[in-house]
N, C-alpha and C positions, 0 to 999 in steps of 0.2 A: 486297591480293592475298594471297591462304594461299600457303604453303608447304609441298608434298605431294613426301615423299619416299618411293621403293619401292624397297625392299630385293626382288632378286633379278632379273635382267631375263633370265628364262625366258619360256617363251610367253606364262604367265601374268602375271608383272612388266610385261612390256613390253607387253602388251596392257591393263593397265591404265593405263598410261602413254597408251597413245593414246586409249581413250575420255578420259581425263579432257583432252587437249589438245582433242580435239571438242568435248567440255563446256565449256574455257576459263575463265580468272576464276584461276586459280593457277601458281604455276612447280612446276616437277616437274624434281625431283633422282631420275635412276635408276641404279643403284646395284650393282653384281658384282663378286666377287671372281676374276671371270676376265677379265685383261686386255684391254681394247677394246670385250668385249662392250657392256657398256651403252653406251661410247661411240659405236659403230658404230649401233644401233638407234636409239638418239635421232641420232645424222644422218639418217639414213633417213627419222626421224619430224618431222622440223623440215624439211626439204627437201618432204614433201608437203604442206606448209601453204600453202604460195602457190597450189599446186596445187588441195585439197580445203577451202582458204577455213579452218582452224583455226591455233589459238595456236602459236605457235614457241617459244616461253620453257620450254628443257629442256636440261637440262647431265646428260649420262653420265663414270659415275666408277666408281673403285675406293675413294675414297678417302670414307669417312664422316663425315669431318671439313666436308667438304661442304653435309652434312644438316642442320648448325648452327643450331637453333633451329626446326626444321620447325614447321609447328601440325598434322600429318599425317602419321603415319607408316602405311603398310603394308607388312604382311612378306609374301613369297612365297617366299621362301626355304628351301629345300628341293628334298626328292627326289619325285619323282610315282609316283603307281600303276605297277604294271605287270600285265598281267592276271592273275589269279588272286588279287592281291594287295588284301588290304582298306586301311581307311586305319588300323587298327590295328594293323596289320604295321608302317606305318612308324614311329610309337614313338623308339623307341632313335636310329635315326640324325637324325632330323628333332629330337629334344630338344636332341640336342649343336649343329645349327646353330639354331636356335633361339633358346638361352641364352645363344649367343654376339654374334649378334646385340644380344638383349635389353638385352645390358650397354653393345655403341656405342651405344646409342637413349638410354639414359637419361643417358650420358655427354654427347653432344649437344644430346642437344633433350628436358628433363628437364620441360618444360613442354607437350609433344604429348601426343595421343591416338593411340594403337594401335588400327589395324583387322589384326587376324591371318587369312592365308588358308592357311598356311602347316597338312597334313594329318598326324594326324589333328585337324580342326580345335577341339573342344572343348577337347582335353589338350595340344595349345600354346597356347591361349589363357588358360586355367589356369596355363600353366607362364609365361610374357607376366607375369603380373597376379603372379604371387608372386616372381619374380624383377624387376621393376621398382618392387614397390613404388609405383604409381600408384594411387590411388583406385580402386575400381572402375569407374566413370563412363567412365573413359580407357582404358579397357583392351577392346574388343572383337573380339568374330570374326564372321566374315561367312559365313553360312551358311543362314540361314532366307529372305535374296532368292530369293538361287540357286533352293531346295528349290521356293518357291513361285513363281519365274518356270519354275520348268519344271515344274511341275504346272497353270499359268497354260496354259503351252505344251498339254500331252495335254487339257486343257478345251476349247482351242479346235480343236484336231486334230479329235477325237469328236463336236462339235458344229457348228464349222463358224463359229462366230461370233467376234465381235471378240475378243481378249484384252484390250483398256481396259475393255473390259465385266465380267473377269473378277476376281473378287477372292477371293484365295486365305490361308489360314494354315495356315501349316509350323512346327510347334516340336517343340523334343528336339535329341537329338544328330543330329552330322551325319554318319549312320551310318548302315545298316540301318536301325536301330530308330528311326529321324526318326520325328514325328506328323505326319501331313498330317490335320487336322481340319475334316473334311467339315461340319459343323453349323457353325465359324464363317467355310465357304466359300460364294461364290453369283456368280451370274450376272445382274447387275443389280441387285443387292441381293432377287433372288427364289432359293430354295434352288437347289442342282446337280440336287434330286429330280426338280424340276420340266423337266430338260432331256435328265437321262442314267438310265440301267436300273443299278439295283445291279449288276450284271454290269461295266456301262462304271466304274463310281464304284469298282471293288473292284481294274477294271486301271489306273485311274487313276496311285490311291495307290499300286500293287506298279512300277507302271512310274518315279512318282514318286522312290521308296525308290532303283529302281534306276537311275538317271537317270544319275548318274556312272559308274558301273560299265558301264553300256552303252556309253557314249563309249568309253573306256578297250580293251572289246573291238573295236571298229573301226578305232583308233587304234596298237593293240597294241604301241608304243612311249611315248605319252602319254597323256595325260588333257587333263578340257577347259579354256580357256581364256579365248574369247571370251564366254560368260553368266558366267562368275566372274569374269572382268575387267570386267565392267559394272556386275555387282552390285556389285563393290568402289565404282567409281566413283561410285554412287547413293549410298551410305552420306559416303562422304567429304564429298560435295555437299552433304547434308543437315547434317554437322556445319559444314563453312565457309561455307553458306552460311545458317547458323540456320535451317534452316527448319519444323524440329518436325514430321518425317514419321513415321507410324510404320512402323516395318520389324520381323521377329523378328532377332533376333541373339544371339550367345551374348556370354553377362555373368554376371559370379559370382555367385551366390543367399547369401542370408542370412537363407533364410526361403521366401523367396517359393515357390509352389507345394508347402511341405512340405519342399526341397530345400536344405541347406546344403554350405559348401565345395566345390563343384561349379562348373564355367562350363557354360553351358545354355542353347540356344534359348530365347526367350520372345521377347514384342511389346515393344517399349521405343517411347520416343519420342527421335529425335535431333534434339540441337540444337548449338548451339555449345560447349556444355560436354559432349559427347559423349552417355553414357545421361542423360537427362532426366528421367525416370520409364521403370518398369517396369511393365507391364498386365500384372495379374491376372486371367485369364479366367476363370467359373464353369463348371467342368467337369466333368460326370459320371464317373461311378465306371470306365466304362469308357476312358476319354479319362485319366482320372489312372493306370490300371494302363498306360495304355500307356506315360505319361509315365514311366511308373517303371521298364519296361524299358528306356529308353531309357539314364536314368540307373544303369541298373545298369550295362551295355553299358558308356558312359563311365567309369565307377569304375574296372571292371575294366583299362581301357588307363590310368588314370592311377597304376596301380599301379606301371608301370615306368618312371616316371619317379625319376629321383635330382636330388636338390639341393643 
């Protein structure tokens, strides 16, 4: 059985705490620096198990020392949007908890893989990957599910059809400037063209981009929780339970797509050694400019970072 520990039990923490007891197959260490909190949510979340038929095996703490040997770490730890506010705004406060984090993680469990959900998500995942010192393989952010479960989402909205049927690719940052790539998107493995009017495919992607930021204005105290709590979950799954899915994710580049010293949406394959391979997709001149606003975007927010 893995060992999946979650740093932060905010709505997002601890909503990934519950898909993954749904999921089952691991113990789950959740994790606050505010006294009771995580312990209170995991009662709450072990108490509906008898109830909702899932895994009970969840210990809430303050204490990291806890986390001892995890094969799974996620961070959520951090501050959330608040409207008006991009995810590069937060920066500066989100590095400090962070890198503070970073250093229990590697302290404990010097053998886990990092999934970072923790915003703006490319540049702590960047900051994750150089401050722990793990391969890059171990080191990921979870961003490209999300982009493309909820472009999966406005596909089936507009059309009306299944979303199993739907197959989507979201890569770039996780930003504005994300790529939602329509040419390696489709519905039944037959193009989007064949289903939606340039018109529907152009609010897709803008509605895509602004997916998070929509929530954020309805919520106007939070951000979302339950599709980034899942997506985390799917990704952890696919590393504990080896199963060689491919997801985009952000991962340092050393090359790939043109792009060094950067963390960056791309396809990878996960397994139990976390990135597996990194897919290379053959992209047109207009699909690479977009990529490279994307990565400008990033650059710029990983300027204020200090080390």
């Amino acid at each position: 059985m893995s060992k999946v520990s979650i740093i932060g039990a905010g709505f997002v923490g601890s909503t990934v705490a519950h898909w993954a007891m749904i999921a089952g197959g691991c113990q789950i260490i959740l994790v606050d620096v505010v006294d009771g909190l995580a312990k209170g949510k995991v009662l709450d979340l072990i108490q509906a198990g008898p109830i909702a038929g899932h895994a009970i095996d969840a210990v809430g703490t303050t204490d990291m020392a806890e986390t001892a040997n995890s094969d799974i770490v996620i961070i959520t730890a951090g501050v959330a949007r608040k409207p008006g506010m991009t995810r590069e705004d937060l920066v500066s406060i989100n590095a400090g908890i962070v890198g503070g984090v970073v250093k229990e993680v590697i302290k404990y469990s010097p053998n886990c893989t990092i999934i970072m959900m923790t915003n703006p998500l490319d540049t702590m995942t960047y900051l994750a990957y150089k401050l722990s010192g793990f391969p890059r393989e171990r080191v990921i952010g979870q961003a490209g599910v999300l982009d493309g479960g909820r472009m999966k989402t406005f596909i089936a909205m507009e059309t009306g059809l299944d979303p199993e049927n739907i197959h989507t690719t979201v890569l770039g940052g996780h930003g504005d400037e994300m790529v939602p790539l329509v040419r390696f998107s489709s519905i039944g493995g037959i193009p989007l063209s064949s289903f939606l009017t340039p018109e529907q495919i152009d609010r897709i992607i803008a509605r895509t981009r602004d997916g998070g930021a929509e929530i954020v204005r309805y919520l106007k105290t939070g951000s979302a929780y339950y599709a980034p709590g899942a997506s985390a979950c799917k990704m952890a799954q696919a590393i504990a339970k080896n199963q060689h899915h491919i997801y985009p994710a952000s991962v340092f580049l050393q090359g790939e797509y043109g792009l060094t010293d950067i963390c960056f949406g791309v396809p990878v394959i996960l397994g139990k050694n976390g990135v597996e391979r990194i897919i290379e997709l053959d992209l047109n001149d207009e699909e690479k400019a977009a990529l490279k606003r994307s990565a400008d975007l990033i650059r710029s927010t990983m300027a204020a970072l200090k080390f």
